[in-house]
N, CA and C atoms as a LAMMPS dump frame, in Angstrom:
ITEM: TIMESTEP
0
ITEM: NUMBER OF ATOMS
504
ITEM: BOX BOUNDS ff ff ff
-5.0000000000000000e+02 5.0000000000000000e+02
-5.0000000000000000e+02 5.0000000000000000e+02
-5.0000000000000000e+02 5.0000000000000000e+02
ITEM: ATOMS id mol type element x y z
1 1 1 N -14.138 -10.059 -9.476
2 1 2 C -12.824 -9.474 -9.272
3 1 3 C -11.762 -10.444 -9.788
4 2 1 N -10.639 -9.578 -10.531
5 2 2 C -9.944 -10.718 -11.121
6 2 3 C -8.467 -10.397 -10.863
7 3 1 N -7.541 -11.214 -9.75
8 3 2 C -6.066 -11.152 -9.485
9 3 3 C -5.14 -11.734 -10.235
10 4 1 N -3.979 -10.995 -10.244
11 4 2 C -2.931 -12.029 -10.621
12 4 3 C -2.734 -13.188 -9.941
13 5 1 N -1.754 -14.121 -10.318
14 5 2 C -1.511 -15.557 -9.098
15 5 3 C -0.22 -15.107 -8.642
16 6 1 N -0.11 -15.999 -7.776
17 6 2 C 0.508 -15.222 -6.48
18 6 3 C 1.795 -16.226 -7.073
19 7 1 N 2.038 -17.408 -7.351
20 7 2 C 3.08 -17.936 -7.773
21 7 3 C 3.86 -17.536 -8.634
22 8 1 N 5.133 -17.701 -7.609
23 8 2 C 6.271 -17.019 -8.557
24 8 3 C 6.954 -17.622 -9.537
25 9 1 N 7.712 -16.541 -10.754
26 9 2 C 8.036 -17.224 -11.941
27 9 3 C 9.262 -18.121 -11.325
28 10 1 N 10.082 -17.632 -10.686
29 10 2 C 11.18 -18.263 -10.347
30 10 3 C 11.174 -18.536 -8.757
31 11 1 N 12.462 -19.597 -8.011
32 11 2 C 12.258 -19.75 -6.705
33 11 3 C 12.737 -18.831 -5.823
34 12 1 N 13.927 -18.021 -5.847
35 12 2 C 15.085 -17.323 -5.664
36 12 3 C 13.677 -16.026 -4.751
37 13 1 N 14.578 -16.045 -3.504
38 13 2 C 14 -15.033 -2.149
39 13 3 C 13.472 -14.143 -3.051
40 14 1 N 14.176 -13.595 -3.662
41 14 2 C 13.769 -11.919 -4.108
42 14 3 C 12.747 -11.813 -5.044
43 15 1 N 12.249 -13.114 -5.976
44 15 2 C 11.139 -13.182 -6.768
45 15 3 C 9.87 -13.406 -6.175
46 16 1 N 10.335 -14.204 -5.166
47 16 2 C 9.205 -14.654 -3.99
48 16 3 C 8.539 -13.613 -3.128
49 17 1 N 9.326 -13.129 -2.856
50 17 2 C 9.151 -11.669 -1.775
51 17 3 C 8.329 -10.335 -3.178
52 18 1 N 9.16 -10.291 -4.038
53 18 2 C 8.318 -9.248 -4.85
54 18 3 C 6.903 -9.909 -5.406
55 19 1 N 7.001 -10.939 -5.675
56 19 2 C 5.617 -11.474 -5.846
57 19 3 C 4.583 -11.373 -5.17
58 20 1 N 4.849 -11.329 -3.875
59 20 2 C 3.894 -11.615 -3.026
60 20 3 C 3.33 -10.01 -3.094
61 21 1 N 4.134 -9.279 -2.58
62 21 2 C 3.7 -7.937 -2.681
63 21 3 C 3.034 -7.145 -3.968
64 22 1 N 3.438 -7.539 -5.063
65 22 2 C 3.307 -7.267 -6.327
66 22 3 C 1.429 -7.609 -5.909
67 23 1 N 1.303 -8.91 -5.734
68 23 2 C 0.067 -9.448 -5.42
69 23 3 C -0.77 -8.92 -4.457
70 24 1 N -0.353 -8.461 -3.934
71 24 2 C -1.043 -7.703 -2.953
72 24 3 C -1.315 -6.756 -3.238
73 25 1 N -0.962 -6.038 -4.273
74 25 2 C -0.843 -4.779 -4.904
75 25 3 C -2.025 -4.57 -5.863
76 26 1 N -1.848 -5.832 -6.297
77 26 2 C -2.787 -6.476 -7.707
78 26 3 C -4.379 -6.659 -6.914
79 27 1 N -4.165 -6.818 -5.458
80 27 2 C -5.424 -7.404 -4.942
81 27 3 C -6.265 -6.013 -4.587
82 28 1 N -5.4 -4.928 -4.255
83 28 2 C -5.888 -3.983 -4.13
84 28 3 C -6.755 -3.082 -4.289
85 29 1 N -6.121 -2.803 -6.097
86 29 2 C -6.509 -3.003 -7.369
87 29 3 C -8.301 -3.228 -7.88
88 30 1 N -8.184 -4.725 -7.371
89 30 2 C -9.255 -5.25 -8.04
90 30 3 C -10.271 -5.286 -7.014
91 31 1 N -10.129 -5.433 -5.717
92 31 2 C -10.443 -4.507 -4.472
93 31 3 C -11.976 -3.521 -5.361
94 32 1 N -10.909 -2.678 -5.305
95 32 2 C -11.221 -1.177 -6.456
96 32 3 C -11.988 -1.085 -7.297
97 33 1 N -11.974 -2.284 -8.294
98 33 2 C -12.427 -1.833 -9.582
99 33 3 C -14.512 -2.215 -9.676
100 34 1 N -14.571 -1.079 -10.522
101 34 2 C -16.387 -1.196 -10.517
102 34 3 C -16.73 -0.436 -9.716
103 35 1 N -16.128 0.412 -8.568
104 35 2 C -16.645 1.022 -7.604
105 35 3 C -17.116 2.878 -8.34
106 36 1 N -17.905 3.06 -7.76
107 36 2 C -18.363 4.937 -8.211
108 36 3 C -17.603 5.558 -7.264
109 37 1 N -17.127 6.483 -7.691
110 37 2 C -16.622 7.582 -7.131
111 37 3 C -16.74 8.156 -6.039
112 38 1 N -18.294 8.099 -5.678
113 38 2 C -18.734 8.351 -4.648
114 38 3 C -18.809 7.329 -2.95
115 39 1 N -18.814 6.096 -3.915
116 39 2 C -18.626 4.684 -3.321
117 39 3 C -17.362 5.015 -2.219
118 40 1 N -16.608 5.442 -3.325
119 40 2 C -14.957 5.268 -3.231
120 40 3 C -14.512 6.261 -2.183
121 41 1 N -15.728 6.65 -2.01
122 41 2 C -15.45 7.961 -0.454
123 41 3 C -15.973 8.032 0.529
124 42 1 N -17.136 6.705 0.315
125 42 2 C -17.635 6.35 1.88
126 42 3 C -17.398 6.138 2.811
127 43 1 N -17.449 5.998 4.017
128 43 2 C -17.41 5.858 5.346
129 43 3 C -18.162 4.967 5.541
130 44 1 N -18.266 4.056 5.733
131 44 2 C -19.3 2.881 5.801
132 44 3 C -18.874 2.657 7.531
133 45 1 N -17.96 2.31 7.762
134 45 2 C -17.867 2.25 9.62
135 45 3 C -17.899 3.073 10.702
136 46 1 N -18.851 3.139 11.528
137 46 2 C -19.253 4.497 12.236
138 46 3 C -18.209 4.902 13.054
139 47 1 N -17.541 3.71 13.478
140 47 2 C -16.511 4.063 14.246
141 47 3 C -15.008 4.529 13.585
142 48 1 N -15.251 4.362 12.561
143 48 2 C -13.844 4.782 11.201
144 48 3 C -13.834 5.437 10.303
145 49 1 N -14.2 6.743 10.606
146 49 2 C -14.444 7.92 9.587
147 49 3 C -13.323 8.261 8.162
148 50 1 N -12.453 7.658 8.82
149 50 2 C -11.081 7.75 7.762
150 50 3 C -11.193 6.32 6.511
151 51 1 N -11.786 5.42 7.143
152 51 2 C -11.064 4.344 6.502
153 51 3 C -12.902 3.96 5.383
154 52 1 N -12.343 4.647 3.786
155 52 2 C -13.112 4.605 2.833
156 52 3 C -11.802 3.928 1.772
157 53 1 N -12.754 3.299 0.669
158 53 2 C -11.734 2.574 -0.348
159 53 3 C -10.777 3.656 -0.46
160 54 1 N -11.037 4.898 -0.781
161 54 2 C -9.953 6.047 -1.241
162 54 3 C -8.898 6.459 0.041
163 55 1 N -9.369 5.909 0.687
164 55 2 C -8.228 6.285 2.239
165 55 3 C -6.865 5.584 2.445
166 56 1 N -8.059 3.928 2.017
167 56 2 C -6.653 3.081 2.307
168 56 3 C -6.042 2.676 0.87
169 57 1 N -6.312 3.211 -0.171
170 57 2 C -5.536 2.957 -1.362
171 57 3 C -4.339 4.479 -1.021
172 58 1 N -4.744 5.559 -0.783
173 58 2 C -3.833 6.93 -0.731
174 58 3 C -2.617 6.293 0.496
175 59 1 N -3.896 5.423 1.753
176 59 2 C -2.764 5.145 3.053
177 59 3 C -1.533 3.995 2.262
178 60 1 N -1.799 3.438 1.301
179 60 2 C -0.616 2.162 0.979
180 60 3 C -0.135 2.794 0.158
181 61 1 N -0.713 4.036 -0.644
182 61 2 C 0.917 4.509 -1.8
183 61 3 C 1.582 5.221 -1.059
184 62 1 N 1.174 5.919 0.189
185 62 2 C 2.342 6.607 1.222
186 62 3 C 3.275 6.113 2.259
187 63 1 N 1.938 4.706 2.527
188 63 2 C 2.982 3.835 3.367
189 63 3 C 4.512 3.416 2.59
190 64 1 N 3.953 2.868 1.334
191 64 2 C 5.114 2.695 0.667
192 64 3 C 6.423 3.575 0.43
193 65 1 N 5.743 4.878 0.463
194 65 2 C 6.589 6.32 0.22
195 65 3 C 7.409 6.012 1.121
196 66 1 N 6.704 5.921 2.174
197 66 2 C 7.778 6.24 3.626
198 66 3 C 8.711 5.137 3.9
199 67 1 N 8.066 4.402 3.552
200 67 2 C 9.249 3.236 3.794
201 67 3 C 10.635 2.584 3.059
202 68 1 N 10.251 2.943 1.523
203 68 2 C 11.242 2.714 0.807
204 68 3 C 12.26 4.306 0.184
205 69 1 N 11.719 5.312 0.734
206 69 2 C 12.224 6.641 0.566
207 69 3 C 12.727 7.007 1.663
208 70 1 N 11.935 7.307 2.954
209 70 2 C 12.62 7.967 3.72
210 70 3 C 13.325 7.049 4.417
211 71 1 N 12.377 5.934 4.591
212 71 2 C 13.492 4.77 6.098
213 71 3 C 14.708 3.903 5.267
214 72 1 N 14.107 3.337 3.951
215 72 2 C 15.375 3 3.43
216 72 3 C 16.477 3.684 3.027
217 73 1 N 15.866 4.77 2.095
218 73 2 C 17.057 5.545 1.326
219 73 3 C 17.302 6.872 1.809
220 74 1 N 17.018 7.019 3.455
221 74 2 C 16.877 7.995 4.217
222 74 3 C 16.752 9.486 3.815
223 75 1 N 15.832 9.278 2.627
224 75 2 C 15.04 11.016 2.423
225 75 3 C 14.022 11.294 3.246
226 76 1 N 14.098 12.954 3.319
227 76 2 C 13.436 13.762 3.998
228 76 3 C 11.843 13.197 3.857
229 77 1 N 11.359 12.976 5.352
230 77 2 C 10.054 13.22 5.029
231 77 3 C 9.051 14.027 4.135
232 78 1 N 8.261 13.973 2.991
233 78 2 C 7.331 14.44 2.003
234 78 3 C 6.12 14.248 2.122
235 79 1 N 6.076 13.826 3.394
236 79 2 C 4.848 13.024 3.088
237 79 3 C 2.924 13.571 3.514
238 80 1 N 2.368 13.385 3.488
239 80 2 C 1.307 14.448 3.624
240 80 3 C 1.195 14.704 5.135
241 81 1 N 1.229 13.522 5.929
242 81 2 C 0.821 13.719 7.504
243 81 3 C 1.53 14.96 7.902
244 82 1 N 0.825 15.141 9.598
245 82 2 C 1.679 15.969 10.344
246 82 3 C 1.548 15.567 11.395
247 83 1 N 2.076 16.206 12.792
248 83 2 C 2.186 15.709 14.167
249 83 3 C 0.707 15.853 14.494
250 84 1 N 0.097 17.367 13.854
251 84 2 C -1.507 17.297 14.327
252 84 3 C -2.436 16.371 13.769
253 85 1 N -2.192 16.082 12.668
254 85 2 C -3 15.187 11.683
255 85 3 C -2.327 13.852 11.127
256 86 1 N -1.713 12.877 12.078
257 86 2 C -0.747 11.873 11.065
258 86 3 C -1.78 10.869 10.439
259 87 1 N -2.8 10.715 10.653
260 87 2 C -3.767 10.298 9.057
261 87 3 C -4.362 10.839 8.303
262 88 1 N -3.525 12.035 7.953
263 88 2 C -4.033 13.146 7.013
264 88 3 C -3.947 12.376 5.395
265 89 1 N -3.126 11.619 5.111
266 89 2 C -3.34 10.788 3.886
267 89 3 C -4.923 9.632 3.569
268 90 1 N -5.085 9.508 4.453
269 90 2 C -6.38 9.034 4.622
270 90 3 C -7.565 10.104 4.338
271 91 1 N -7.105 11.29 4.685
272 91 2 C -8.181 12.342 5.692
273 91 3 C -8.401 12.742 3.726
274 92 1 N -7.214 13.184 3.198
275 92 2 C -7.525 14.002 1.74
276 92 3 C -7.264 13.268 0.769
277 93 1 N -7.807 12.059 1.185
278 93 2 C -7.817 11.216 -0.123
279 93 3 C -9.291 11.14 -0.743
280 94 1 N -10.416 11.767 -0.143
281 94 2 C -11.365 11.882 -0.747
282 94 3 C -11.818 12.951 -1.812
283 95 1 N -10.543 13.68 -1.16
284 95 2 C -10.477 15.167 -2.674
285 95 3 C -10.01 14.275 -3.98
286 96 1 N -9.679 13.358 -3.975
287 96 2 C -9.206 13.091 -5.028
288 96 3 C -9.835 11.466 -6.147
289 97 1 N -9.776 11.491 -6.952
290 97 2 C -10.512 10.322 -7.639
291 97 3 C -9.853 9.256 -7.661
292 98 1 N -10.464 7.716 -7.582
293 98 2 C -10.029 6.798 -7.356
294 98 3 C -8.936 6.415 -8.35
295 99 1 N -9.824 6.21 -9.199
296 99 2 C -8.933 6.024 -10.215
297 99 3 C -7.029 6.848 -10.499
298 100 1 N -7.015 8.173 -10.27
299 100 2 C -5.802 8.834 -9.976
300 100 3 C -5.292 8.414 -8.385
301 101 1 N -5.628 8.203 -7.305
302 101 2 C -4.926 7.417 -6.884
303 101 3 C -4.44 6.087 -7.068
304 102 1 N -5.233 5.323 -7.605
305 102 2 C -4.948 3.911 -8.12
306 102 3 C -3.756 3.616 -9.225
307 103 1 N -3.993 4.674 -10.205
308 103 2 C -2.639 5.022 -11.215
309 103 3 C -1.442 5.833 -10.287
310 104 1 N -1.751 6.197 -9.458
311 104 2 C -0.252 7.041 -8.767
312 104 3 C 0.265 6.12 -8.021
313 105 1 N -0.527 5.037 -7.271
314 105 2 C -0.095 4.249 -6.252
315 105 3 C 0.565 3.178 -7.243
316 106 1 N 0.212 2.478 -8.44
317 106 2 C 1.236 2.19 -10.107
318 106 3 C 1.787 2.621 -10.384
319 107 1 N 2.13 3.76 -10.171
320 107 2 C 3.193 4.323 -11.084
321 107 3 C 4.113 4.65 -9.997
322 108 1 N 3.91 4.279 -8.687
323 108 2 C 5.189 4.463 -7.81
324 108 3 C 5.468 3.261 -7.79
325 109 1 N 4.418 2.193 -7.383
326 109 2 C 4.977 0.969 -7.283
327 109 3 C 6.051 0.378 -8.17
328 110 1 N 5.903 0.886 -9.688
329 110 2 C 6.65 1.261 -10.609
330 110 3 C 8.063 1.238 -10.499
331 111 1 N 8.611 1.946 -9.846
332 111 2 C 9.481 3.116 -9.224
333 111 3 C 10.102 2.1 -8.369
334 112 1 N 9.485 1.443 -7.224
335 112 2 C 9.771 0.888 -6.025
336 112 3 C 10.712 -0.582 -6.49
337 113 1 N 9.515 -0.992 -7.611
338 113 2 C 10.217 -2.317 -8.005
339 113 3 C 11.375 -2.156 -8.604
340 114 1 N 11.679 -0.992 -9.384
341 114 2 C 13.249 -0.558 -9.912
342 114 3 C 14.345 -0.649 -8.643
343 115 1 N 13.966 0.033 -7.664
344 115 2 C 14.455 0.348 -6.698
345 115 3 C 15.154 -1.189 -6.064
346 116 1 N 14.338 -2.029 -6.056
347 116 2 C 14.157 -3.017 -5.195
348 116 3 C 15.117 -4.154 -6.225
349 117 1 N 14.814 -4.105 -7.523
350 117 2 C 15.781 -4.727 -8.338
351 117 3 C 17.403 -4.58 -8.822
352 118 1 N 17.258 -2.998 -8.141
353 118 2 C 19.078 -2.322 -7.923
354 118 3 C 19.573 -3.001 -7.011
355 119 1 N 18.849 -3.145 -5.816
356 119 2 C 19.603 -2.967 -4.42
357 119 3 C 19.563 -4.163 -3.786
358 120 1 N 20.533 -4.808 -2.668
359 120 2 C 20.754 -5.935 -2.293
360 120 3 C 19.853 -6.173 -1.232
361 121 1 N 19.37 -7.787 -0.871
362 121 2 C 17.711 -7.328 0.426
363 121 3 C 18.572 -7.201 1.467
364 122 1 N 19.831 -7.347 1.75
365 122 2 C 20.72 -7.608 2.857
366 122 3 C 21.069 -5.94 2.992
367 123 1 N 20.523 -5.373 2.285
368 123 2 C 21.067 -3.915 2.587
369 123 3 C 20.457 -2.727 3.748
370 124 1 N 20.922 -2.628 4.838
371 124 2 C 19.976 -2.013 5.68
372 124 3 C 19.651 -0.456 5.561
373 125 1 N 18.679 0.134 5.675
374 125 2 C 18.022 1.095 6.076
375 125 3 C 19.001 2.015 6.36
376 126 1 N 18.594 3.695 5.951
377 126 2 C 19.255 4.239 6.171
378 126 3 C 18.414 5.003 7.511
379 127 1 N 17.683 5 7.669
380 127 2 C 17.18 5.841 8.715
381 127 3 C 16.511 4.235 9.447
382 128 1 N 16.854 4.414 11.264
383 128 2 C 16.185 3.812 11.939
384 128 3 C 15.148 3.398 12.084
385 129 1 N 14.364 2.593 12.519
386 129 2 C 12.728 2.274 13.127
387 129 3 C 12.525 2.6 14.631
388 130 1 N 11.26 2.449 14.854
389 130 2 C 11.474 3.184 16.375
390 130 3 C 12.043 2.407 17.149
391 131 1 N 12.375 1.05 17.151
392 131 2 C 13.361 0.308 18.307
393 131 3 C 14.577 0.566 17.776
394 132 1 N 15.097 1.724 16.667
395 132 2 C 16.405 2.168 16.955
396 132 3 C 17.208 1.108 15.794
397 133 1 N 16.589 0.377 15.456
398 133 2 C 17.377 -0.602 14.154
399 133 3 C 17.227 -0.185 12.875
400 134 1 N 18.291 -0.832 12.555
401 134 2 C 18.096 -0.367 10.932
402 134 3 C 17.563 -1.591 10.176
403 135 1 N 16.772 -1.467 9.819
404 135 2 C 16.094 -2.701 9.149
405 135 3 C 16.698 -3.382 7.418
406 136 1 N 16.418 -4.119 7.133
407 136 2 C 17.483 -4.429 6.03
408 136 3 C 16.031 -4.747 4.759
409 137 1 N 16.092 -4.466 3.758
410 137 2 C 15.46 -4.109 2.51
411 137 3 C 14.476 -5.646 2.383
412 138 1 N 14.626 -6.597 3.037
413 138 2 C 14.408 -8.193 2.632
414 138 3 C 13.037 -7.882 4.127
415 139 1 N 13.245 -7.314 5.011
416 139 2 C 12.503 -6.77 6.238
417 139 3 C 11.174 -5.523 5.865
418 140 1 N 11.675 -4.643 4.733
419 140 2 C 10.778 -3.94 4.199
420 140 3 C 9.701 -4.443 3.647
421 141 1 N 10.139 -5.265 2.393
422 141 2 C 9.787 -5.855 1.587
423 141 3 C 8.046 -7.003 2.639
424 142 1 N 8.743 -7.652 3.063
425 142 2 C 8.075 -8.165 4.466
426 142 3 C 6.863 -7.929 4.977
427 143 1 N 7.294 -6.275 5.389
428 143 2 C 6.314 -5.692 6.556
429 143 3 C 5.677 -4.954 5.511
430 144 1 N 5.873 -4.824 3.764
431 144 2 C 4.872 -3.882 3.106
432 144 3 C 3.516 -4.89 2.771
433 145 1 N 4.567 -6.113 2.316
434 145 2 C 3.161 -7.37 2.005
435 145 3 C 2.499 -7.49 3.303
436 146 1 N 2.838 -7.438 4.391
437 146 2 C 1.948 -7.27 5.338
438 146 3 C 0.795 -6.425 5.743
439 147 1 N 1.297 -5.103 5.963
440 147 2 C 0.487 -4.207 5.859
441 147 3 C -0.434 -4.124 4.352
442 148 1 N -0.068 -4.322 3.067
443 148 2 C -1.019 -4.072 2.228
444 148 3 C -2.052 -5.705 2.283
445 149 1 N -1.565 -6.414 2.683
446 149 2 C -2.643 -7.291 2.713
447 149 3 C -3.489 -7.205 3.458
448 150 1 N -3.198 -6.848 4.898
449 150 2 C -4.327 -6.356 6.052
450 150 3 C -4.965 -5.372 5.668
451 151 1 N -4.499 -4.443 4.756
452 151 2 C -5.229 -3.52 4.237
453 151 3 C -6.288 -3.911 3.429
454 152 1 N -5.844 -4.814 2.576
455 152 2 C -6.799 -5.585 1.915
456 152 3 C -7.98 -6.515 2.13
457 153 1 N -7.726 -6.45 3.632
458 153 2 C -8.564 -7.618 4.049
459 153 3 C -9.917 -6.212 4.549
460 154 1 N -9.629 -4.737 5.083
461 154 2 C -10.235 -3.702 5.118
462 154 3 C -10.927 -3.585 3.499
463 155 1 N -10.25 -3.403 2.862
464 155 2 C -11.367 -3.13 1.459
465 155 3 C -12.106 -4.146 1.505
466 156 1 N -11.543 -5.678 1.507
467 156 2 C -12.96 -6.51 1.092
468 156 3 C -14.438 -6.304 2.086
469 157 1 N -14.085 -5.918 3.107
470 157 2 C -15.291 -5.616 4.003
471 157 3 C -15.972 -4.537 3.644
472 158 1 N -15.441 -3.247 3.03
473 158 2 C -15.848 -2.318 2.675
474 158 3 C -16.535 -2.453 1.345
475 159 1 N -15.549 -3.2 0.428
476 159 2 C -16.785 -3.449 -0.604
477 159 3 C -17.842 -3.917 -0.746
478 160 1 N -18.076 -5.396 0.507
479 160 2 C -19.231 -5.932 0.512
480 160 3 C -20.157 -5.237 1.064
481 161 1 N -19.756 -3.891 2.037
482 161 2 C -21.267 -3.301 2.624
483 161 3 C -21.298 -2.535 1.559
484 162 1 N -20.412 -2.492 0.474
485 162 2 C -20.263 -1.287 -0.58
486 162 3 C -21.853 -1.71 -1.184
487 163 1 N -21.616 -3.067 -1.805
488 163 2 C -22.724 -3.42 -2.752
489 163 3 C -22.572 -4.644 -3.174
490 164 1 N -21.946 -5.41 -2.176
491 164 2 C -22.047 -7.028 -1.576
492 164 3 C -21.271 -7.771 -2.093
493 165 1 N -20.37 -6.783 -3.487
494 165 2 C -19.075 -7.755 -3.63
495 165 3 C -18.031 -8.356 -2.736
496 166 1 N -18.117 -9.523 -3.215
497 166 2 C -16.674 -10.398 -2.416
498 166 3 C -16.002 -11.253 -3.306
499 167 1 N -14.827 -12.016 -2.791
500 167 2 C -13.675 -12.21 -3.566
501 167 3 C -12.7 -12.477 -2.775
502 168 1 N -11.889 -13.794 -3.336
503 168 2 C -10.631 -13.899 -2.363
504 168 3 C -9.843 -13.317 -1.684
């Protein structure tokens, strides 16, 4: 498996912060790559029927959705879940091929980094979090490298019962 480096070109918060995530993004990625199709829709944990490589690559291009669309730039929810099913992005990500999620979850990230290079990190949220704050874009940024790295730390386990790959 082969990542980008995580060191940034420049020192300045906002290169640092997109880097990291960028990297995490990248780790994802490579997470991913070599896997069959079928691989890519396993269930390997008895107790985690949802969580297959294709679950949590669909769960981080929506996490992202939601966070830099609806909570930052306070658009309408789009997003696949519902109140009956809110890991339904997980649930129908096996209808779909890895690879096309892997290019959609790029080609938003795409999108995000435009987004993120307009706008100031000091700029808060247009829609609340559930303690009622508005969180400020430098806080997003934050909690996405977070979540996609823990996510990441889920694929590497999954790949190794996949077929024993591992990797930083």
């Amino acid at each position: 498996m082969t990542r980008i480096d995580d060191t940034p070109p420049a020192w300045d918060e906002r290169t640092q912060l997109t880097t990291f995530l960028d990297y995490a993004r990248d780790t994802t990625r490579a997470k991913c790559e070599g896997v069959s199709p079928e691989d890519a829709r396993r269930a390997l944990l008895p107790g985690s029927p949802l969580m297959t490589l294709s679950g949590l690559v669909n769960h981080l291009r929506w996490v992202e959705y939601y966070w830099f669309q609806v909570v930052f730039l306070g658009e309408e929810d789009q997003g696949p879940w519902t109140v009956e099913d809110p890991d339904r992005e997980m649930r129908i990500a096996v209808d779909f091929p890895l690879a096309q999620l892997l290019d959609e979850y790029a080609e938003q990230s795409a999108r995000y980094r435009e987004l993120v290079a307009a706008s100031d990190l000091a700029e808060r949220a247009k829609r609340p979090v559930r303690s009622g704050l508005h969180v400020d874009l430098r806080w997003i940024l934050l909690h996405l490298t977070e979540e996609t790295a823990r996510h990441n730390g889920h694929l590497d386990i999954l790949r190794e019962l996949l077929d024993g790959t591992t990797g930083d």
